[in-house]
matplotlib code that plots the C-alpha trace (Angstrom):
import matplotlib.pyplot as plt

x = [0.0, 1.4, 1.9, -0.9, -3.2, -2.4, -2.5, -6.2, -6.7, -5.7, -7.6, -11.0, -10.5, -9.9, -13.5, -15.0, -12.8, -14.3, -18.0, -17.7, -16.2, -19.1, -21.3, -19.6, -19.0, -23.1, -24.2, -21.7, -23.0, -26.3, -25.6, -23.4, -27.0, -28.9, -25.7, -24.8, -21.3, -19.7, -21.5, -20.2, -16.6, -16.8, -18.8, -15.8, -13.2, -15.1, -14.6, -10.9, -9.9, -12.2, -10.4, -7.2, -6.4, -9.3, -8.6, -11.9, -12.0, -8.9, -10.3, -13.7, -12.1, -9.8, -12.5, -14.6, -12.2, -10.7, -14.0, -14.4, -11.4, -9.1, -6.2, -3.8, -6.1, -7.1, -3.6, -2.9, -5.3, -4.3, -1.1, -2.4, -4.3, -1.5, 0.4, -1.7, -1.9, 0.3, -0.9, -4.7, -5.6, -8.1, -5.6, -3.2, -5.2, -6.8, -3.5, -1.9, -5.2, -4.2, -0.7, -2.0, -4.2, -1.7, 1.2, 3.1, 3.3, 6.5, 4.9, 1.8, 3.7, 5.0, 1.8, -0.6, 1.8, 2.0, -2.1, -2.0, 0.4, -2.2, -5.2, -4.8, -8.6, -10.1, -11.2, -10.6, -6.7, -6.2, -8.6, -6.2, -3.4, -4.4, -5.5, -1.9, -0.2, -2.3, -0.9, 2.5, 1.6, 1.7, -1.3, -1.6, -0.8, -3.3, -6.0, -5.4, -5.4, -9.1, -10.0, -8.9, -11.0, -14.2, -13.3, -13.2, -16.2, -18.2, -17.1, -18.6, -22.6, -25.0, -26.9, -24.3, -25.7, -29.0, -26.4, -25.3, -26.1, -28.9, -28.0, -27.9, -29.8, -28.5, -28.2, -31.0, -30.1, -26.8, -29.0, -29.5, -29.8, -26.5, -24.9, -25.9, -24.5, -21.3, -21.1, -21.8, -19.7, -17.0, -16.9, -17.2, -14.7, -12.4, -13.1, -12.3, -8.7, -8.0, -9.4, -11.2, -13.5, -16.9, -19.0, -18.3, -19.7, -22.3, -22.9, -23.2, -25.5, -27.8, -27.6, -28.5, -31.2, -32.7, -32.0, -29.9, -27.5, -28.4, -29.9, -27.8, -24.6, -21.5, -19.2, -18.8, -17.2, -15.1, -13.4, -10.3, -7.3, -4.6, -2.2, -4.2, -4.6, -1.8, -3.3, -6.6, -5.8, -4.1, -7.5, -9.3, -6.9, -7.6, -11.4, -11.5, -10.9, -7.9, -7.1, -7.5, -4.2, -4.6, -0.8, -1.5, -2.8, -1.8, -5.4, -7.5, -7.0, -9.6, -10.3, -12.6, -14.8, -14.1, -17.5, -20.0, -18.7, -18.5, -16.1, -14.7, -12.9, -11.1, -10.2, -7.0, -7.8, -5.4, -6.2, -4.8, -4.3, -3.9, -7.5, -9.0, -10.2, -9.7, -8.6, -8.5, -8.1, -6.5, -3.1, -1.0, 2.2, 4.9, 7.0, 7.2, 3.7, 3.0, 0.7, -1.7, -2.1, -3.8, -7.5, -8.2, -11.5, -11.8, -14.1, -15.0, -13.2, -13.5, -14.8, -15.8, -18.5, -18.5, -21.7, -23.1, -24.7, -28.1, -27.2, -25.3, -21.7, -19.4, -18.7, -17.4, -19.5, -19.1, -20.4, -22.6, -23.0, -25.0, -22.4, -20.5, -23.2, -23.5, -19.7, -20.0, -23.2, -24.3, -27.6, -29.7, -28.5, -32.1, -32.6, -31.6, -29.6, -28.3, -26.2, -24.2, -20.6, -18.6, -15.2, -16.3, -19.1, -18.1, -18.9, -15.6, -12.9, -10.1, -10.0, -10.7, -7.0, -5.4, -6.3, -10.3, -10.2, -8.9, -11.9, -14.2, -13.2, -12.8, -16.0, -18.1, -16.8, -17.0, -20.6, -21.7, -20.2, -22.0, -25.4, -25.3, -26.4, -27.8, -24.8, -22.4, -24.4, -24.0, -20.1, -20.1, -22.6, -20.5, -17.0, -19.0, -19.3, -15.1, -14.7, -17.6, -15.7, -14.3, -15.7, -15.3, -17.3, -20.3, -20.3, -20.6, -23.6, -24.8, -24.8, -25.7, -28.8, -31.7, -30.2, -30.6, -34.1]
y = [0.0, 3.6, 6.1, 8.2, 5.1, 4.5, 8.5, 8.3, 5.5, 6.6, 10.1, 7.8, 5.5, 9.0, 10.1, 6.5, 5.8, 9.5, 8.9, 5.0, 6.2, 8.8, 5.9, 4.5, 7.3, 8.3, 4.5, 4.2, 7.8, 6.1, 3.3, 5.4, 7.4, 4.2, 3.4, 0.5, 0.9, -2.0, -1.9, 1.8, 0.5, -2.3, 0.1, 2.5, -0.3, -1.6, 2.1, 2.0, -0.9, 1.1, 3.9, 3.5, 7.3, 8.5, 11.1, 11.1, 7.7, 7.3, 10.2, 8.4, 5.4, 7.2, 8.8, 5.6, 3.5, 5.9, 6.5, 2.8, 1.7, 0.7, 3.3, 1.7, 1.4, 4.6, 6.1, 4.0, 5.9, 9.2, 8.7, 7.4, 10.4, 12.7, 10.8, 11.4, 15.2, 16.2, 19.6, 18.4, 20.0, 17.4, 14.9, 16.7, 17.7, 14.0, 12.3, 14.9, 14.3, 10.3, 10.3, 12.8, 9.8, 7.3, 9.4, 9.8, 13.4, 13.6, 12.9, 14.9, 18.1, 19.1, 17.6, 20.1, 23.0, 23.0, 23.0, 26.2, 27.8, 27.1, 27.8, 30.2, 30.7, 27.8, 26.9, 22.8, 23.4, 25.6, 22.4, 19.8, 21.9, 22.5, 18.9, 18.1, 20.4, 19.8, 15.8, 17.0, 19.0, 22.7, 23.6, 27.2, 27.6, 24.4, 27.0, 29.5, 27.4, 26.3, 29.6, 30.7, 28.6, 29.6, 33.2, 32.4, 29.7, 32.7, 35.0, 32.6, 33.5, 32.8, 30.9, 28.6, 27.2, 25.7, 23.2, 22.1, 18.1, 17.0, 16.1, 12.3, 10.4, 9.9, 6.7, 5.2, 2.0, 1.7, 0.7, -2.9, -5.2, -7.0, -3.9, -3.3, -7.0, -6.9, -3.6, -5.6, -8.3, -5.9, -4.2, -7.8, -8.7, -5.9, -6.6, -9.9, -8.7, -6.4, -3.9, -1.1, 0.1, 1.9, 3.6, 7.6, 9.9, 9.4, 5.3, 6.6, 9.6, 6.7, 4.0, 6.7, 8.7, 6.3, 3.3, 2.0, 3.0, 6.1, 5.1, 8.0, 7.1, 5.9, 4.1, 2.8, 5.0, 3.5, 5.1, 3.8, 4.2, 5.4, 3.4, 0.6, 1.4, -1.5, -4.2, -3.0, -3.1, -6.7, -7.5, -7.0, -8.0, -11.3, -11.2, -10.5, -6.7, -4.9, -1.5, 1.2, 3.3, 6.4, 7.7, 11.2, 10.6, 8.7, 9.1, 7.9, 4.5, 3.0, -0.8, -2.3, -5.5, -6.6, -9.0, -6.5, -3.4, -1.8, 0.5, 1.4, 4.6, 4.0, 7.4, 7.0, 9.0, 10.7, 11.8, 15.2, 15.2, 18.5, 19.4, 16.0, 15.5, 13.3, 14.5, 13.0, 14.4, 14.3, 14.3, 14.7, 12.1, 14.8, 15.5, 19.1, 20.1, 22.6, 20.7, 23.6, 22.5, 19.4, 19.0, 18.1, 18.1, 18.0, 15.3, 14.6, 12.0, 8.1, 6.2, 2.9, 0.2, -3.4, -3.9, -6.9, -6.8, -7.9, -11.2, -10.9, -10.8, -8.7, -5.0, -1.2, 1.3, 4.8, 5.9, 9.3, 9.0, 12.0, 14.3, 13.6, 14.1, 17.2, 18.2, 17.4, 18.3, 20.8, 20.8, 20.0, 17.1, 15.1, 17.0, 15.0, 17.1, 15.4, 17.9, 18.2, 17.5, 16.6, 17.7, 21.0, 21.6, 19.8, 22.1, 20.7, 22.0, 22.7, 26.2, 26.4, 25.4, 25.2, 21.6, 22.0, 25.3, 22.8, 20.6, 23.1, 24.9, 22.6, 20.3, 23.5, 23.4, 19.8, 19.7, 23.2, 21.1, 18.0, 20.2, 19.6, 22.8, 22.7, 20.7, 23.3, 26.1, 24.2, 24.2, 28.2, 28.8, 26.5, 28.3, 31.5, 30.5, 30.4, 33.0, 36.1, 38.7, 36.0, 38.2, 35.1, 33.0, 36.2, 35.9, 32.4, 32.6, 35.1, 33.0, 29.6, 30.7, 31.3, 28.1, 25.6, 23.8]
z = [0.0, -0.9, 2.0, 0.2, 0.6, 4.1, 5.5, 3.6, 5.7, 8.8, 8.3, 7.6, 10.5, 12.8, 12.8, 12.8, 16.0, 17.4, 16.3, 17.8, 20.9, 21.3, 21.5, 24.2, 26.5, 25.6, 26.4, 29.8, 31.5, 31.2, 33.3, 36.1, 36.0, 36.3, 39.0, 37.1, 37.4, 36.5, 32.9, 33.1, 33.5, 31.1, 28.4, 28.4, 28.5, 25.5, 23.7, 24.5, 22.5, 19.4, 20.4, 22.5, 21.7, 22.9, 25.9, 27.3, 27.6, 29.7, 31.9, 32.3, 33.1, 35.7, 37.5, 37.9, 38.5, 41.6, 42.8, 43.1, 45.2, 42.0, 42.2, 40.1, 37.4, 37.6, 37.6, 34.4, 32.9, 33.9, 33.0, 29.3, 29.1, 29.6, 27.1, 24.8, 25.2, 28.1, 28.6, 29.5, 32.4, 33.8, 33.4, 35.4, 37.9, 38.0, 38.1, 41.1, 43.2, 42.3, 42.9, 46.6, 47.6, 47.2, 49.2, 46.2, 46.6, 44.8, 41.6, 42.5, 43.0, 39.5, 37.7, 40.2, 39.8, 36.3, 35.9, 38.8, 36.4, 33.4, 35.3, 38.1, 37.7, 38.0, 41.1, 41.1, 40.6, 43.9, 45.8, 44.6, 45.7, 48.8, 49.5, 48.3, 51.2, 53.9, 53.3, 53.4, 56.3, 55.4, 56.7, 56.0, 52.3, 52.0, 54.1, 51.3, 48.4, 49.8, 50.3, 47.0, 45.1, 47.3, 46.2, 42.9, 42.8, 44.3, 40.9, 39.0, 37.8, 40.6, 37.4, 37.4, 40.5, 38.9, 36.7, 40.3, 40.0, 42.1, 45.7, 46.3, 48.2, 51.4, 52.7, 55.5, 56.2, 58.3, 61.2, 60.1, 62.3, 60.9, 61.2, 64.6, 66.2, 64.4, 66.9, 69.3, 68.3, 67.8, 71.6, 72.8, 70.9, 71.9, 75.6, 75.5, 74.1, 77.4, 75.1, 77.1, 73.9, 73.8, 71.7, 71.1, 68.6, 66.0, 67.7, 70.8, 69.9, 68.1, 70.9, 73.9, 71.9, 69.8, 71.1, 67.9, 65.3, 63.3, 59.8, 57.6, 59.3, 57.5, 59.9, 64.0, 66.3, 69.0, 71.4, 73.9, 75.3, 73.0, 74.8, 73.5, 70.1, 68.8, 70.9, 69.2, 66.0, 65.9, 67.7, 65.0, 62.8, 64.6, 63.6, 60.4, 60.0, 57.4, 58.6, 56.1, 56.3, 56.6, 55.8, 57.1, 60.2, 63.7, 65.4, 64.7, 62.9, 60.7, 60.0, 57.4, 57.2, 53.8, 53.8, 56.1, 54.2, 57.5, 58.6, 62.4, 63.2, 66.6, 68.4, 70.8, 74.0, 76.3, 80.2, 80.7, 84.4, 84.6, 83.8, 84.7, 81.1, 78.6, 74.4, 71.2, 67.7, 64.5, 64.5, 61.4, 60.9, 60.2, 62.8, 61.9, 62.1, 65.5, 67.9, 67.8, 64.6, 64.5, 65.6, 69.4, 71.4, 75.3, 77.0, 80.7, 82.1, 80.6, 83.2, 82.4, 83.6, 82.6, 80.6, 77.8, 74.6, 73.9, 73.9, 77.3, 76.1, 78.0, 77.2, 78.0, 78.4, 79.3, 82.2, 82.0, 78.5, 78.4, 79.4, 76.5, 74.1, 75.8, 75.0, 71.6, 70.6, 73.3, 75.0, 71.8, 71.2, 71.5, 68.6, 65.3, 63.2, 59.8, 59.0, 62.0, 61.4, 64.4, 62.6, 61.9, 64.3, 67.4, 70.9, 72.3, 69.8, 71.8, 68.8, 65.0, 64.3, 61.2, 60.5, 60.9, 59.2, 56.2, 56.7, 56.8, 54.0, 51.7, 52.5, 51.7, 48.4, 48.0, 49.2, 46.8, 44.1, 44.4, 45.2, 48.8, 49.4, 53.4, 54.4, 52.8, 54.4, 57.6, 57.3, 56.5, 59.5, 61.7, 60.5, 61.2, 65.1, 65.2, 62.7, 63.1, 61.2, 58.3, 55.0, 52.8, 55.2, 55.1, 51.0, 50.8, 53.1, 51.3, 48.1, 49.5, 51.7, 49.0, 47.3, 50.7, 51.0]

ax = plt.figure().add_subplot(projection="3d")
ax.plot(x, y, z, "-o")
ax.set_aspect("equal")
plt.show()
């Protein structure tokens, strides 16, 4: 075949591969609408071997695939995207925010710099930098990258807001009973390894108010000595759990039920004799991160009683459980709330450090992105309570209030 033959060639087969992979990105959205998502995946892996070259495709793929627990495959993606066309800016900014997740921060650096060098406007590319330093630790640049891209979300037309995707449902059913014993199995379990667990936060809210676990939670909070946080985890370990690492954080530690699809977040406590109170927090890995930094909350003093599950195995419980609900949730806490945040919100924050004031600031632009309007509105009103005179925090309530239910 002449090289004029096989150019014309190549130039036909161009917009057939285009038109072909059209189909396939058109028939997968469908089925991540209908939440079909493995048909999703396996539509778009079907489009890539039509159309390897395809950029979108790769993206798609990426996306899905990281939102779905499959990080290398996702960063293969990325990474064929950029080949493809290495100044993309979603792909750089989808393969830093990859490479940030999997600590890889060395990788993520250049690739997140170079999009804030192309984009200085866009608000997505000062979010991913600033999630990328508050991993490595440098807190207040990571505050103004966050607040950055609030400033300039809030420049964009208030119109934009009504292409905001509608919020999703949220889910109901976390207090099934299956859900409920492996708590229970769990704290007896724990116990029975010289363990001195009990249930803190969001479980114990549910067990002492309504008598149960609270239907739109996401996850068992257990509370315990943080000098037995080791003997804890191998405990666990011992029954079935995998610890999720968390390679950012000491406290707290989460572990995973790879067959209930449960999750337990187990906060390490400390007395502080000095007060007669007890603290926990978040507390970042590096070394060179200020204490004042990291995120702490004050509790009364843990003071245990031996109790037993319904089924009269052996547990710990805490004793006045009411007066930590208090602490955390102040005197309304009767009153169900579901967008309370504990990180943000919580009445016991030792102050509105550096670390929160990244959590708060960037879940109000997470949740205004994914439409989750009241919950955003909740972070802005609760950053309010820290921060009165905070200008940016006055705009965005301006701008989020006529949009909340």
């Amino acid at each position: 075949m002449s090289k004029k033959n096989r150019r014309k060639n190549t130039s036909d087969a161009q917009p057939k591969q285009a038109k072909a992979a059209g189909v396939y990105i058109n028939r997968a959205q469908g089925f991540f609408r209908d939440n079909e998502v493995q048909r999703g995946i396996n539509m778009l892996l079907q489009g890539v071997k039509v159309a390897p070259e395809n950029i979108t495709l790769h993206l798609m793929l990426g996306e899905q695939l990281g939102k779905h627990g499959r990080a290398e495959a996702s960063i293969k993606h990325y990474e064929k995207a950029l080949e493809i066309d290495p100044d993309n800016l979603m792909g750089q900014i989808n393969l830093g925010q990859a490479y940030s997740k999997q600590n890889r921060l060395d990788e993520a650096a250049p690739l997140l710099q170079k999009a804030l060098e192309a984009a200085p406007e866009t608000p997505g590319v000062h979010m991913s930098y600033g999630v990328m330093q508050q991993r490595q630790g440098e807190l207040p640049e990571s505050v103004e990258h966050f607040r950055q891209a609030l400033a300039l979300k809030l420049e964009q037309p208030a119109k934009d807001d009504e292409k905001l995707p509608a919020p999703k449902k949220q889910r109901d059913d976390f207090d099934k009973p299956e859900t409920e014993e492996l708590m229970w199995d769990t704290l007896n379990q724990l116990a029975m390894g010289n363990v001195h667990a009990f249930a803190c936060y969001g479980t114990l809210l549910g067990l002492v108010r309504d008598g149960g676990l609270i239907p739109f939670d996401k996850d068992i909070d257990l509370g315990l000595p943080h000098t037995e946080m080791e003997r804890a985890v191998r405990c666990l370990e011992n029954n079935g759990w995998v610890e999720d690492p968390n390679p950012f954080l000491t406290n707290p530690r989460a572990m995973m039920h790879p067959v209930k699809k449960v999750t337990v977040d187990l906060s390490g406590f400390v007395m502080d004799n000095d007060s007669d109170s007890s603290f926990t927090g978040f507390w970042l890995t590096s070394d060179d991160v200020p204490y004042e930094w990291n995120r702490n909350t004050y509790y009364p003093p843990i003071i245990l009683d031996k109790d037993i599950t319904p089924a009269g195995e052996p547990i710990w419980s805490l004793r006045h459980p009411e007066d930590w609900l208090v602490a955390i949730y102040g005197e309304g806490w009767k009153e169900p709330d579901p967008n309370f945040d504990t990180v943000i919100r919580a009445k016991n924050l030792c102050r509105f450090s550096l670390l929160t004031q990244c959590y708060a600031f960037s879940r109000i632009y997470n949740k205004w992105q994914e439409g989750q309007i009241n919950k955003a509105l909740a972070f802005v009103e609760g950053s309010l309570e820290h921060q009165p005179d905070d200008d940016l925090l006055h705009r965005l309530q301006e701008r989020l209030t006529p949009l909340a239910e």
